[in-house]
CHARMM internal coordinates of N, CA and C (Angstrom, degrees):
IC EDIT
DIST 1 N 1 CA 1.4492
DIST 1 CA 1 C 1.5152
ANGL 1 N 1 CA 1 C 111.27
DIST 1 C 2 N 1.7630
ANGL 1 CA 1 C 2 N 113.16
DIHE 1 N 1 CA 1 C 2 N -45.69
DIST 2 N 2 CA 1.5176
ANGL 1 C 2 N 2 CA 94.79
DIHE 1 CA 1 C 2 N 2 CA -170.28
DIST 2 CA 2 C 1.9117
ANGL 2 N 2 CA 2 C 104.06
DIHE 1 C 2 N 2 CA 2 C -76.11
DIST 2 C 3 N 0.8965
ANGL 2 CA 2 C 3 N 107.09
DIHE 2 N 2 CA 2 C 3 N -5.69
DIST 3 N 3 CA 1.8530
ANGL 2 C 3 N 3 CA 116.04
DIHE 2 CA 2 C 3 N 3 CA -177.41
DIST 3 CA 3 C 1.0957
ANGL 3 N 3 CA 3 C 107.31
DIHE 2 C 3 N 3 CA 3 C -54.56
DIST 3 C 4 N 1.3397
ANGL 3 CA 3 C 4 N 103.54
DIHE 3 N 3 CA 3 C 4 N -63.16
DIST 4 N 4 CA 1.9962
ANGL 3 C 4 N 4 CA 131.66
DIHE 3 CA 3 C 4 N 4 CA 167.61
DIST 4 CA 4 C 1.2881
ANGL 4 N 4 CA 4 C 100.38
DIHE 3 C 4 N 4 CA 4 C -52.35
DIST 4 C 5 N 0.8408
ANGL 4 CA 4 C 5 N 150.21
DIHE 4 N 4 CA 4 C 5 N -47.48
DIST 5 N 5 CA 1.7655
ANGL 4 C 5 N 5 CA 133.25
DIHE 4 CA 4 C 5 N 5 CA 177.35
DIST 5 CA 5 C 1.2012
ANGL 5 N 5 CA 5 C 117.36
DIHE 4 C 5 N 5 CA 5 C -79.36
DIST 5 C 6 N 1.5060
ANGL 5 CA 5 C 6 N 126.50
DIHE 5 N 5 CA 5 C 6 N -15.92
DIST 6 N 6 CA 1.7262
ANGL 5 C 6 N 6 CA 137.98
DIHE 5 CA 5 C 6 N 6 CA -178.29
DIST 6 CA 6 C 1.0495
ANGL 6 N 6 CA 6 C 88.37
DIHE 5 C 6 N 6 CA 6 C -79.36
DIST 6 C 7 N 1.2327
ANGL 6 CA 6 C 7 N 131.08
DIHE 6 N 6 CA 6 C 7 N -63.58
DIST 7 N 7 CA 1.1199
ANGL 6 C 7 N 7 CA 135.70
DIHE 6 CA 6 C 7 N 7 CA -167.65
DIST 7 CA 7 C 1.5670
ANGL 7 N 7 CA 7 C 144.08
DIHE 6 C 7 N 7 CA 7 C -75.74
DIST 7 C 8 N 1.8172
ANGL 7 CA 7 C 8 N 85.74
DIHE 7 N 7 CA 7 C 8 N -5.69
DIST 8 N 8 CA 2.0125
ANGL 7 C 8 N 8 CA 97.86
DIHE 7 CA 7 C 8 N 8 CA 170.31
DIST 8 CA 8 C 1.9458
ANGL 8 N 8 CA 8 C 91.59
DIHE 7 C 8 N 8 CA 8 C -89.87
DIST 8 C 9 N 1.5172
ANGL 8 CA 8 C 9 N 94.59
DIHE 8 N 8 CA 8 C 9 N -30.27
DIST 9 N 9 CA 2.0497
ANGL 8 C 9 N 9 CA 99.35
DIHE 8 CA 8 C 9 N 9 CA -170.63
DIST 9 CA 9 C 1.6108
ANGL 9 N 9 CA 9 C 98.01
DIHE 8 C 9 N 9 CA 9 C -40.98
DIST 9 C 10 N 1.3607
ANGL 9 CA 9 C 10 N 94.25
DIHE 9 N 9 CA 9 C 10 N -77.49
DIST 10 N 10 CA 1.3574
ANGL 9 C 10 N 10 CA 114.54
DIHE 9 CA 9 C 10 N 10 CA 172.53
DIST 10 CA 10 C 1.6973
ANGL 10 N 10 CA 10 C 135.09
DIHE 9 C 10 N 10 CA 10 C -0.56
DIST 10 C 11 N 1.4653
ANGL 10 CA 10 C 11 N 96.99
DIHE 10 N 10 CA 10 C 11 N -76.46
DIST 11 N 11 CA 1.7020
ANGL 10 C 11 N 11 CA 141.44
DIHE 10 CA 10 C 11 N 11 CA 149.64
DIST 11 CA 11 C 1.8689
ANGL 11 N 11 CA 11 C 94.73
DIHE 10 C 11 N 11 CA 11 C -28.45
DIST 11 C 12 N 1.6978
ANGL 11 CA 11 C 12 N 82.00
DIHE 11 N 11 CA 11 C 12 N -75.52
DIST 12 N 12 CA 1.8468
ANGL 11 C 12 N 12 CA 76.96
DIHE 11 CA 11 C 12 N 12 CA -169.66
DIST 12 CA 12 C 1.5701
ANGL 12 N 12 CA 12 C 134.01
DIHE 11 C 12 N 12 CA 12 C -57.16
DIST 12 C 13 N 1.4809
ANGL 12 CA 12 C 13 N 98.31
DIHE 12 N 12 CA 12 C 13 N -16.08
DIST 13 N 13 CA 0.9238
ANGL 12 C 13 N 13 CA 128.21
DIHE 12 CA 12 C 13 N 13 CA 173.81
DIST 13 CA 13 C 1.6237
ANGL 13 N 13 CA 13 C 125.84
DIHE 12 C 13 N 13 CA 13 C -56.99
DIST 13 C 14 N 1.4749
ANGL 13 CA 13 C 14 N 86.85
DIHE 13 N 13 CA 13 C 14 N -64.76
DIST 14 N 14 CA 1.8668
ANGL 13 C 14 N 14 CA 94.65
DIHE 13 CA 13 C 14 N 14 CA 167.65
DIST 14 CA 14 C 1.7392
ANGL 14 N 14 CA 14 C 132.33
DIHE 13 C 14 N 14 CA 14 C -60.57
DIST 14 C 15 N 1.5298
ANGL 14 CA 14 C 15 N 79.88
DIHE 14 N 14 CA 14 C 15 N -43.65
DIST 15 N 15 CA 1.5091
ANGL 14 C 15 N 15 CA 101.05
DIHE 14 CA 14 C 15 N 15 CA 155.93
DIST 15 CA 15 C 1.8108
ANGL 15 N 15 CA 15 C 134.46
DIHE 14 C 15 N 15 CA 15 C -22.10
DIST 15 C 16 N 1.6407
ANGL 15 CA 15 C 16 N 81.44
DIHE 15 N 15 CA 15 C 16 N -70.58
DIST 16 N 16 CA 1.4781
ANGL 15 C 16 N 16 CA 94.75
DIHE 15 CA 15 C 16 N 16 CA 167.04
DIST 16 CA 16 C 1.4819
ANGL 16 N 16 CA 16 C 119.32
DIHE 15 C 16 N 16 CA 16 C -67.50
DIST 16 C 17 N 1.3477
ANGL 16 CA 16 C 17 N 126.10
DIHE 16 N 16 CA 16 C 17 N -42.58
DIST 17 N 17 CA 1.3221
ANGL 16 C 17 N 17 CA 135.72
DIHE 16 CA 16 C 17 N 17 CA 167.58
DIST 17 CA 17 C 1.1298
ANGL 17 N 17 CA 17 C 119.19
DIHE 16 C 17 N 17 CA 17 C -13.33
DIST 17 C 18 N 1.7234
ANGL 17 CA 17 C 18 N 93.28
DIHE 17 N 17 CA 17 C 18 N -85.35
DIST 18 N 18 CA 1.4704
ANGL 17 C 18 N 18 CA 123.92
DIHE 17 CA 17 C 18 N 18 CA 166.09
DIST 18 CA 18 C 1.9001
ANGL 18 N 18 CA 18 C 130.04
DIHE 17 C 18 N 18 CA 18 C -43.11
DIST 18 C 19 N 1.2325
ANGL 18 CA 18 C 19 N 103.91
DIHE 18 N 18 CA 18 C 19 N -24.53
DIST 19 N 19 CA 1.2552
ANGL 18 C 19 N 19 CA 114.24
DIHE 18 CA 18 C 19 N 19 CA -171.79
DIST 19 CA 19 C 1.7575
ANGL 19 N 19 CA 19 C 91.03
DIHE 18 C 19 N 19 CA 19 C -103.99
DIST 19 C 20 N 0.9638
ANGL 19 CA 19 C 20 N 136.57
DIHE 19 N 19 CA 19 C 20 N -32.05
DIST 20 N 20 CA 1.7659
ANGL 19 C 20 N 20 CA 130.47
DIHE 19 CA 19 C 20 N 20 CA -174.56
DIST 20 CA 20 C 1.8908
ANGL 20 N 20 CA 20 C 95.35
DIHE 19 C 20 N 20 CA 20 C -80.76
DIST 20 C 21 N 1.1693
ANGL 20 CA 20 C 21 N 141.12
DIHE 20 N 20 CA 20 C 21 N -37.48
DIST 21 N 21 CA 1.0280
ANGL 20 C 21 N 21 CA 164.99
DIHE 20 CA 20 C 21 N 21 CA 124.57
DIST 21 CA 21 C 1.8834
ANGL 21 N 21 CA 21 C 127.10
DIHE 20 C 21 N 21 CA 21 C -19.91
DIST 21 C 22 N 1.1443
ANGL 21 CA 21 C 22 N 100.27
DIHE 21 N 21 CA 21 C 22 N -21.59
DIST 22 N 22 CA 1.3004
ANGL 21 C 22 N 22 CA 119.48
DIHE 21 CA 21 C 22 N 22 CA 171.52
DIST 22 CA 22 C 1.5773
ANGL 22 N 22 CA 22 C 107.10
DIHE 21 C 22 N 22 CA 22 C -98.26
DIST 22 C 23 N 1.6856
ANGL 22 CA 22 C 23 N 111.53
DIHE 22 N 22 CA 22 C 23 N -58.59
DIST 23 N 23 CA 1.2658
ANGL 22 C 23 N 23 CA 106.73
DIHE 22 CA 22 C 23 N 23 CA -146.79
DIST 23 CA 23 C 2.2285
ANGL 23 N 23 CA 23 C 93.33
DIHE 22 C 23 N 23 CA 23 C -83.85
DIST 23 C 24 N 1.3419
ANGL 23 CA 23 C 24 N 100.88
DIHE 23 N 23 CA 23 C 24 N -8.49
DIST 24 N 24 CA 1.6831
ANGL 23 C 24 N 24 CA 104.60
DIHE 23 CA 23 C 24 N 24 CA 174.85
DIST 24 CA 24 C 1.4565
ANGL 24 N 24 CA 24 C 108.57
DIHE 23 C 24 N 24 CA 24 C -81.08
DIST 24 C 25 N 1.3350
ANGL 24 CA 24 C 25 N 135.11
DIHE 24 N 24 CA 24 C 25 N -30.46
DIST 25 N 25 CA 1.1796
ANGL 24 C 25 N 25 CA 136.16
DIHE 24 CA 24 C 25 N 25 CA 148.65
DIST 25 CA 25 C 1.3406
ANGL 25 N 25 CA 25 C 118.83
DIHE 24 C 25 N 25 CA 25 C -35.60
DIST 25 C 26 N 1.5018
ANGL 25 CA 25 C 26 N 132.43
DIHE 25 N 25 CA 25 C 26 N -78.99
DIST 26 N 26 CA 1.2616
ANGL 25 C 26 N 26 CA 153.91
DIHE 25 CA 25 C 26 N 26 CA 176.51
DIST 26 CA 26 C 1.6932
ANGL 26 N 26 CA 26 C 102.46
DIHE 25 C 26 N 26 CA 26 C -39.92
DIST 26 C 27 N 1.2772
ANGL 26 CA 26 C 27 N 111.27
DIHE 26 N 26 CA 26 C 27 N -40.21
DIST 27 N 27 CA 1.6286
ANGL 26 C 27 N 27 CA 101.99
DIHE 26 CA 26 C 27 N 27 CA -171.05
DIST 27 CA 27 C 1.5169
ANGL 27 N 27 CA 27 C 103.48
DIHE 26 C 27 N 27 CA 27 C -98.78
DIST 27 C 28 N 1.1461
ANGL 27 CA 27 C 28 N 114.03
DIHE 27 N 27 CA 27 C 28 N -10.27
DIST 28 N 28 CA 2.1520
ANGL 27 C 28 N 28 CA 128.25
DIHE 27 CA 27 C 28 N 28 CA 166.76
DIST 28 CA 28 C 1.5844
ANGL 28 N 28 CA 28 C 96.46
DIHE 27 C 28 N 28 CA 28 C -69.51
DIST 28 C 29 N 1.3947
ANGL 28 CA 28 C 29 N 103.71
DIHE 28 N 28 CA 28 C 29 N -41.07
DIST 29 N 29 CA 1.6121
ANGL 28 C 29 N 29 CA 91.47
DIHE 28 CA 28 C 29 N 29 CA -170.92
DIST 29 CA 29 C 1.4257
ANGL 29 N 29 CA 29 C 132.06
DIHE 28 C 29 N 29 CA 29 C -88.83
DIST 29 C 30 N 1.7351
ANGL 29 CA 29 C 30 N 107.16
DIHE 29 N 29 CA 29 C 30 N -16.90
DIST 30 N 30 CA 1.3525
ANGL 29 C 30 N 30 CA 146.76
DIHE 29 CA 29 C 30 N 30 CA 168.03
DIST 30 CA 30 C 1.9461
ANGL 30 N 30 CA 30 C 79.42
DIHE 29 C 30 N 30 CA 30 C -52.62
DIST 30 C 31 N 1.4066
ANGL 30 CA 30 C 31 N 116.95
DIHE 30 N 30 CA 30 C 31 N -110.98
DIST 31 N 31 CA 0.9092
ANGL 30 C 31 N 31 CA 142.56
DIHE 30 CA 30 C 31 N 31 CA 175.50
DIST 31 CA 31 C 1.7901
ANGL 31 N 31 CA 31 C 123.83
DIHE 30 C 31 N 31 CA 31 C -0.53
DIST 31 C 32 N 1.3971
ANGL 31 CA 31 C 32 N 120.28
DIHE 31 N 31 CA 31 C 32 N -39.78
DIST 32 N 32 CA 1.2342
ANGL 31 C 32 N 32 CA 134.17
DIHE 31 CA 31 C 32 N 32 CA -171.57
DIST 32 CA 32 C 2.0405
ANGL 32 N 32 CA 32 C 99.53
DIHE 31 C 32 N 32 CA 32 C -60.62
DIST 32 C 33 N 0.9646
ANGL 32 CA 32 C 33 N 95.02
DIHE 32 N 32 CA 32 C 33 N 139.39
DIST 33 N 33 CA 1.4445
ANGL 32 C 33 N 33 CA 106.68
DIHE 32 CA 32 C 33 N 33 CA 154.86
DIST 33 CA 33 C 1.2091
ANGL 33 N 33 CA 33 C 131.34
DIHE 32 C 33 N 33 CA 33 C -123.31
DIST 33 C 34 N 1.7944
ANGL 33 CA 33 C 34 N 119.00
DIHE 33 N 33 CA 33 C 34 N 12.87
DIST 34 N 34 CA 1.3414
ANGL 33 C 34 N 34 CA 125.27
DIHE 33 CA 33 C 34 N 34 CA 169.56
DIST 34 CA 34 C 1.4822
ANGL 34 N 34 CA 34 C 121.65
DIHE 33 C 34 N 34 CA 34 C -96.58
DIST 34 C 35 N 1.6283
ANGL 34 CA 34 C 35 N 104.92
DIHE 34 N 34 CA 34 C 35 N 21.93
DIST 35 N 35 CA 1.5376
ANGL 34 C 35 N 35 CA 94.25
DIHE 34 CA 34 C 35 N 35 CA 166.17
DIST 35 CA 35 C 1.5837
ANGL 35 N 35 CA 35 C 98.44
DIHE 34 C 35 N 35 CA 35 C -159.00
DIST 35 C 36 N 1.3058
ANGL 35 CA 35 C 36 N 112.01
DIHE 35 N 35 CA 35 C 36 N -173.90
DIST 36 N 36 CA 1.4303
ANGL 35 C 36 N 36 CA 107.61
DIHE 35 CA 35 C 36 N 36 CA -162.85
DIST 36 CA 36 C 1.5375
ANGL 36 N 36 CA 36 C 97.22
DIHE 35 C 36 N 36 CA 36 C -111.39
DIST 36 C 37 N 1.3850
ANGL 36 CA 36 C 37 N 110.11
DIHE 36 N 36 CA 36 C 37 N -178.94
DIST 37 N 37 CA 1.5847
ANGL 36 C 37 N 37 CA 121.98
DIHE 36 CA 36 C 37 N 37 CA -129.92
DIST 37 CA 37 C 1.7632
ANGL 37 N 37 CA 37 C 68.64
DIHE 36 C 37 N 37 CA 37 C -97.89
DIST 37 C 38 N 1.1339
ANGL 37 CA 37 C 38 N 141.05
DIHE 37 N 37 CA 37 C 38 N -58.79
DIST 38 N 38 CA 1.3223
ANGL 37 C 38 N 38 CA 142.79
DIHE 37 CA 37 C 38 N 38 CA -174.92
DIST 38 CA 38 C 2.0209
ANGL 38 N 38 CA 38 C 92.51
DIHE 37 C 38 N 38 CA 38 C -26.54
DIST 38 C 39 N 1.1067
ANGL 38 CA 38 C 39 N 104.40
DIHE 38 N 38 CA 38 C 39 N -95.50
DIST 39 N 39 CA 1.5213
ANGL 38 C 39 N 39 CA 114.55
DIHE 38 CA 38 C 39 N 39 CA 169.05
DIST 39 CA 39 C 1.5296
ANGL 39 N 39 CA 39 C 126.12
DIHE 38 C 39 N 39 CA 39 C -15.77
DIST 39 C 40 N 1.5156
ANGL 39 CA 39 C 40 N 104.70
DIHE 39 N 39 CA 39 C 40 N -40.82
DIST 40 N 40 CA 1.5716
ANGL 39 C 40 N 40 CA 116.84
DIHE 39 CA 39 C 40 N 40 CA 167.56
DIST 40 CA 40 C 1.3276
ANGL 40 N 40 CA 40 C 110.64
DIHE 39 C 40 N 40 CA 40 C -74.82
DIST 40 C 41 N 1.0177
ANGL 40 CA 40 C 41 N 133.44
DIHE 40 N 40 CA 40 C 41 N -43.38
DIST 41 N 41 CA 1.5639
ANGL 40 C 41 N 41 CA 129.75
DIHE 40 CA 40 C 41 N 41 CA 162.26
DIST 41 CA 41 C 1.5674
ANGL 41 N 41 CA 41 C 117.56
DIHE 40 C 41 N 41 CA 41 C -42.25
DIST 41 C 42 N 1.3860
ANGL 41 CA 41 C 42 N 103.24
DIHE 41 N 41 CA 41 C 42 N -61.26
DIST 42 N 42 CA 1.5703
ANGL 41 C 42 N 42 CA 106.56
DIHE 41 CA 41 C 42 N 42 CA -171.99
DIST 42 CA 42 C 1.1298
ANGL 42 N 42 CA 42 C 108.51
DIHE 41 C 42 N 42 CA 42 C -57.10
DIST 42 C 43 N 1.6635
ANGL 42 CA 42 C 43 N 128.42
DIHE 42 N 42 CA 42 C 43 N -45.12
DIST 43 N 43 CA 1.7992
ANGL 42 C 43 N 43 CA 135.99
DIHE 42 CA 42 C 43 N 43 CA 148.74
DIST 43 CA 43 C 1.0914
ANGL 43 N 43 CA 43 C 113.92
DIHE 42 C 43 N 43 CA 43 C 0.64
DIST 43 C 44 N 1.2943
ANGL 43 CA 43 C 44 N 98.58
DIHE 43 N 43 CA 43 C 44 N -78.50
DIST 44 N 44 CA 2.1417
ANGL 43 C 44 N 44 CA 125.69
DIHE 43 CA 43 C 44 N 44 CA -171.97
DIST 44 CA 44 C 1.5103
ANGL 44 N 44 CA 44 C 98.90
DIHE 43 C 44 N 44 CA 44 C -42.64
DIST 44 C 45 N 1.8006
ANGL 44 CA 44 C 45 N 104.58
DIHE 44 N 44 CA 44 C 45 N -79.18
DIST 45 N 45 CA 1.2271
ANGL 44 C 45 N 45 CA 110.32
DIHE 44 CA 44 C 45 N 45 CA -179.78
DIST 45 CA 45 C 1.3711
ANGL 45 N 45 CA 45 C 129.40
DIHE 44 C 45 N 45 CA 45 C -44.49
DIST 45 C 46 N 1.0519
ANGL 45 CA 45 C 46 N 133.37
DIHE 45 N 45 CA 45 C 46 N -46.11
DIST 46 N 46 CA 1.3687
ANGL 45 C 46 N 46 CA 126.40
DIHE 45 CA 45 C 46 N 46 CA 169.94
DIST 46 CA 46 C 1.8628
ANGL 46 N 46 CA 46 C 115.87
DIHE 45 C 46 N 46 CA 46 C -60.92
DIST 46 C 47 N 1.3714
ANGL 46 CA 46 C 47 N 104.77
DIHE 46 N 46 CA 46 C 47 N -38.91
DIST 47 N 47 CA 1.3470
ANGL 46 C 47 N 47 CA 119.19
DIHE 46 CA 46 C 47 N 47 CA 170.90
DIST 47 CA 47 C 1.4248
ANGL 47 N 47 CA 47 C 105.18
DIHE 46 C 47 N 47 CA 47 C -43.57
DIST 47 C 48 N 0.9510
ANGL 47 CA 47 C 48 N 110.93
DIHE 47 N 47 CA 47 C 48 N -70.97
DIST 48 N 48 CA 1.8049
ANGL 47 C 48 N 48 CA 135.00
DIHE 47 CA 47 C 48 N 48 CA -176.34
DIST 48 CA 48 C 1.6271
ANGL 48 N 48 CA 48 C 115.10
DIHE 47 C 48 N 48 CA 48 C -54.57
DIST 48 C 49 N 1.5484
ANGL 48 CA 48 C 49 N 110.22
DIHE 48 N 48 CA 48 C 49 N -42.22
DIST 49 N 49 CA 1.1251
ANGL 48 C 49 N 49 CA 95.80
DIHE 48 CA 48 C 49 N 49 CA 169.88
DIST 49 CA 49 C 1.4680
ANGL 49 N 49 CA 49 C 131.67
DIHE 48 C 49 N 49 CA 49 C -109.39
DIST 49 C 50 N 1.3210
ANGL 49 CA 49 C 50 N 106.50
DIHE 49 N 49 CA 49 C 50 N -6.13
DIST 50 N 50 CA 1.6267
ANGL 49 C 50 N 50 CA 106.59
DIHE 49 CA 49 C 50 N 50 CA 168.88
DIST 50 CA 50 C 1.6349
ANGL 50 N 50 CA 50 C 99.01
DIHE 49 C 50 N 50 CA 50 C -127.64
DIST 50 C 51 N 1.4558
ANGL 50 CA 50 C 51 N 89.30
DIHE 50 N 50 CA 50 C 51 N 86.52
DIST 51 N 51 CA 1.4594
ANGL 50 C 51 N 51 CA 100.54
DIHE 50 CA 50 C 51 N 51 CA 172.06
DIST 51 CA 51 C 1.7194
ANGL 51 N 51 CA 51 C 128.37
DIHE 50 C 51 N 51 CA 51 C -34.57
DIST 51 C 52 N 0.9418
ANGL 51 CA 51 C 52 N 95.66
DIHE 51 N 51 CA 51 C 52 N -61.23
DIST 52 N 52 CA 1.8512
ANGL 51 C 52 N 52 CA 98.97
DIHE 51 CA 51 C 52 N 52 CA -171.13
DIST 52 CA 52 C 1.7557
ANGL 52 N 52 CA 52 C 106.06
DIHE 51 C 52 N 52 CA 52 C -69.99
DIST 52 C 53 N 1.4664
ANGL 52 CA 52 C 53 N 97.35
DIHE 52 N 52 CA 52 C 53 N -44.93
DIST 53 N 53 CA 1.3960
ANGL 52 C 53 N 53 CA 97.67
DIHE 52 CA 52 C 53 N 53 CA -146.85
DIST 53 CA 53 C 1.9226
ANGL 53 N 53 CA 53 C 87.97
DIHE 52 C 53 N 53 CA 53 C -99.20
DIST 53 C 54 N 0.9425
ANGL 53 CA 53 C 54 N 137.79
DIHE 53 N 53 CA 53 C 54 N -15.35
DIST 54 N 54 CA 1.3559
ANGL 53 C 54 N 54 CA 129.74
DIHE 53 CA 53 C 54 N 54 CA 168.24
DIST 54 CA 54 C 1.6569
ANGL 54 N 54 CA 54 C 89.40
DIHE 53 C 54 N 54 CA 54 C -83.80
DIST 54 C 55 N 1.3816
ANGL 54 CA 54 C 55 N 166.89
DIHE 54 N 54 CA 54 C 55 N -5.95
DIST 55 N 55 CA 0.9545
ANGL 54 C 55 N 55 CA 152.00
DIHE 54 CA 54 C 55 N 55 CA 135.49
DIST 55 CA 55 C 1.9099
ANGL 55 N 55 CA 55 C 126.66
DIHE 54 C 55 N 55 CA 55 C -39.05
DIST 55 C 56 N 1.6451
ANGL 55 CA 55 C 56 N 92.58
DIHE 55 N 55 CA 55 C 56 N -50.26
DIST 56 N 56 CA 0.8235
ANGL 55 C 56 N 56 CA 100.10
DIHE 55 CA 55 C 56 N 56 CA 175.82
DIST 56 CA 56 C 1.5605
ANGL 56 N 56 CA 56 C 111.99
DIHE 55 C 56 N 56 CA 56 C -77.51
DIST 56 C 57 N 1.1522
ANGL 56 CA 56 C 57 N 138.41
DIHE 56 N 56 CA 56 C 57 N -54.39
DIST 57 N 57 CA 1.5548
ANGL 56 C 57 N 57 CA 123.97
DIHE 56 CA 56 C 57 N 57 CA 166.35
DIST 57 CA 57 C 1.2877
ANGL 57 N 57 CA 57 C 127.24
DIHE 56 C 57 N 57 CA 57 C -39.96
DIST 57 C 58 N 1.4103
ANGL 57 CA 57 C 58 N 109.63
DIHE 57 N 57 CA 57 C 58 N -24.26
DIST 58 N 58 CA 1.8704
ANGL 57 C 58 N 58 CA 105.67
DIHE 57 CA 57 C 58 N 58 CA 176.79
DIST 58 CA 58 C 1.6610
ANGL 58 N 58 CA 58 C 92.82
DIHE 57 C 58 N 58 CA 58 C -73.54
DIST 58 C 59 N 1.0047
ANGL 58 CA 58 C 59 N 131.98
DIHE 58 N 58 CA 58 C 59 N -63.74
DIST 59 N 59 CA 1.1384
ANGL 58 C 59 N 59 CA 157.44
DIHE 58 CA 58 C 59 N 59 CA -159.19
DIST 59 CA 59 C 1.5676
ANGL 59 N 59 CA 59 C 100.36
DIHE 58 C 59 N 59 CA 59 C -39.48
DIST 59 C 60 N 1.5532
ANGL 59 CA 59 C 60 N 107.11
DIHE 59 N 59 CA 59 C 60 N -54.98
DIST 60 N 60 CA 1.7739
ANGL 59 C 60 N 60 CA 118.54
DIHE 59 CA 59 C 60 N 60 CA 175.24
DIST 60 CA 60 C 1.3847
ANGL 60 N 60 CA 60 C 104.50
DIHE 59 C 60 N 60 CA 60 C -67.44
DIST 60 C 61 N 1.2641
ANGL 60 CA 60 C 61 N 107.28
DIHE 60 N 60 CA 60 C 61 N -65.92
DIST 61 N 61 CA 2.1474
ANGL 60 C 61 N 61 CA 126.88
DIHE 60 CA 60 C 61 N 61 CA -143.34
DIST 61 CA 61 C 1.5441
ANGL 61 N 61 CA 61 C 84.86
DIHE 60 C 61 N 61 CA 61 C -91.04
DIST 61 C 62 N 1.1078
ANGL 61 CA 61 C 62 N 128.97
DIHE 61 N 61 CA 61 C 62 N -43.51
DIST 62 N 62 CA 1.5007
ANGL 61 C 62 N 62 CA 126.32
DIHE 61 CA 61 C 62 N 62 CA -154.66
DIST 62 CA 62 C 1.7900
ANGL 62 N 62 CA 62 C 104.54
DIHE 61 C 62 N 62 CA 62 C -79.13
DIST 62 C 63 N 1.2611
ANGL 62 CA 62 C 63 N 108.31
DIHE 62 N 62 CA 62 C 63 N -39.75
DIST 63 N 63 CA 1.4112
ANGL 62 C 63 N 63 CA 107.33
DIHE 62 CA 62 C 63 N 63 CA -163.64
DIST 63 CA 63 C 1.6164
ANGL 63 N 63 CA 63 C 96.50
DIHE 62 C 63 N 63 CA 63 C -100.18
DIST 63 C 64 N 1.6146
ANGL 63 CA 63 C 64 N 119.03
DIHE 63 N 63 CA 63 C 64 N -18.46
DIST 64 N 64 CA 1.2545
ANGL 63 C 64 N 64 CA 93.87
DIHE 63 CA 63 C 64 N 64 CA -178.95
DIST 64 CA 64 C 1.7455
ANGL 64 N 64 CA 64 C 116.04
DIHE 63 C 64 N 64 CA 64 C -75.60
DIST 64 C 65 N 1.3045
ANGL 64 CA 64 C 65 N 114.44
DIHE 64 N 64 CA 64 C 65 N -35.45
DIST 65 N 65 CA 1.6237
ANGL 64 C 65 N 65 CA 129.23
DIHE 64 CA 64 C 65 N 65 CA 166.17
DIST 65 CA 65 C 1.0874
ANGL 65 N 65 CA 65 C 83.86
DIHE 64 C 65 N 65 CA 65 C -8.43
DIST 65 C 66 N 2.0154
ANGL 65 CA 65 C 66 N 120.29
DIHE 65 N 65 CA 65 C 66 N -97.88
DIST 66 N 66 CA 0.9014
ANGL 65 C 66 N 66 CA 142.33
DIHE 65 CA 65 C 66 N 66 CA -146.98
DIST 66 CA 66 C 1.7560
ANGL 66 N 66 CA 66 C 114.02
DIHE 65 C 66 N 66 CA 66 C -50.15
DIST 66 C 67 N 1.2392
ANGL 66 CA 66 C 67 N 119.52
DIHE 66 N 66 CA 66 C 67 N -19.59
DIST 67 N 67 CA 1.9161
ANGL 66 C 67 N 67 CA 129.50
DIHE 66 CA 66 C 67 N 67 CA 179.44
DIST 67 CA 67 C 1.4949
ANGL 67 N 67 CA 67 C 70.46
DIHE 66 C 67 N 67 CA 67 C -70.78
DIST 67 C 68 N 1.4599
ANGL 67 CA 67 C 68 N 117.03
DIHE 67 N 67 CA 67 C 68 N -82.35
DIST 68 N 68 CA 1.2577
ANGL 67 C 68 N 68 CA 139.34
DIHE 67 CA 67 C 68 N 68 CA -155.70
DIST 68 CA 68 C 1.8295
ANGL 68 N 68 CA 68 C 101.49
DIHE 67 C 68 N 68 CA 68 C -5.70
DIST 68 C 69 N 1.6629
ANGL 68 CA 68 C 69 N 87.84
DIHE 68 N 68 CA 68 C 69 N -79.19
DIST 69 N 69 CA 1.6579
ANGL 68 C 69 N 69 CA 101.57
DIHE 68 CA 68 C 69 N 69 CA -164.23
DIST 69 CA 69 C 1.6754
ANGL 69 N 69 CA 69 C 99.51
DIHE 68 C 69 N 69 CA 69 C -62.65
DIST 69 C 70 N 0.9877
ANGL 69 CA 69 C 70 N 94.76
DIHE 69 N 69 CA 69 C 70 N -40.35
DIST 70 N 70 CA 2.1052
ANGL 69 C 70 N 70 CA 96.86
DIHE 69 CA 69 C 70 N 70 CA -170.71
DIST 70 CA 70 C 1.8936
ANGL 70 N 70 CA 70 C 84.50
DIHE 69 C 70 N 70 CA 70 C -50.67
DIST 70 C 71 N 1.3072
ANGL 70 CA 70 C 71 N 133.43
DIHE 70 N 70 CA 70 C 71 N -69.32
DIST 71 N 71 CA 1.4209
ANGL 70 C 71 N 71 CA 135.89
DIHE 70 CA 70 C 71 N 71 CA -153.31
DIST 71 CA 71 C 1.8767
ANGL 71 N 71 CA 71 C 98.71
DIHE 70 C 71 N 71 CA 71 C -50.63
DIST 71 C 72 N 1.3028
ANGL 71 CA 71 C 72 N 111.03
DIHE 71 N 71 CA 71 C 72 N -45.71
DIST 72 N 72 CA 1.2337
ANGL 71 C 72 N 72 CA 116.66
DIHE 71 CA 71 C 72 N 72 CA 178.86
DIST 72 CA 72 C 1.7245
ANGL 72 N 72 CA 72 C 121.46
DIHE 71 C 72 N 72 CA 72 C -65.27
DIST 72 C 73 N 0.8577
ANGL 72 CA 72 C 73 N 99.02
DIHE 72 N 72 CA 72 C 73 N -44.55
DIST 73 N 73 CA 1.9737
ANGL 72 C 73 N 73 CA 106.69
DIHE 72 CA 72 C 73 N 73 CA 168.30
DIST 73 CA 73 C 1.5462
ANGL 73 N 73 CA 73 C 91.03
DIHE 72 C 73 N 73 CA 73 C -56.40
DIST 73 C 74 N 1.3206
ANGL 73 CA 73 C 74 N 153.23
DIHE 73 N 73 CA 73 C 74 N -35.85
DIST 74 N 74 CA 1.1359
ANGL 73 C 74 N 74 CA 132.66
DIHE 73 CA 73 C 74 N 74 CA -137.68
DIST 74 CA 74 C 1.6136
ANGL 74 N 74 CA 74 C 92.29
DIHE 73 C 74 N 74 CA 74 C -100.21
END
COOR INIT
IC SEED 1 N 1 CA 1 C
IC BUILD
């Protein structure tokens, strides 16, 4: 029993993570003006449908672009 409750905590835990982490993505990507709205879609969608792991690619590919071009303006 207490396993089962560590382990829904836990659960709920990531949960929230993932979802505070999701919805800061979505409004990073809303927000960008270094790529086009075509590109922002494909964002969403992958965001949206492969939760974890399209998180994690915005997170790599998505935010580094943006160092990318910012390093280049400089």
């Amino acid at each position: 029993m207490l396993l089962d409750s560590v382990l829904m905590n836990a659960l709920f835990v990531v949960i929230i993570i993932w979802f505070i982490i999701f919805v800061v993505c979505l409004v990073s990507l809303s927000r960008r003006k270094d790529i086009t709205i075509p590109e922002k879609i494909f964002w969403a969608i992958v965001i949206f449908f492969a939760p974890v792991v399209g998180l994690i690619f915005y997170l790599v590919f998505g935010f580094n672009k943006r160092r990318r071009t910012n390093n280049m303006n400089n």
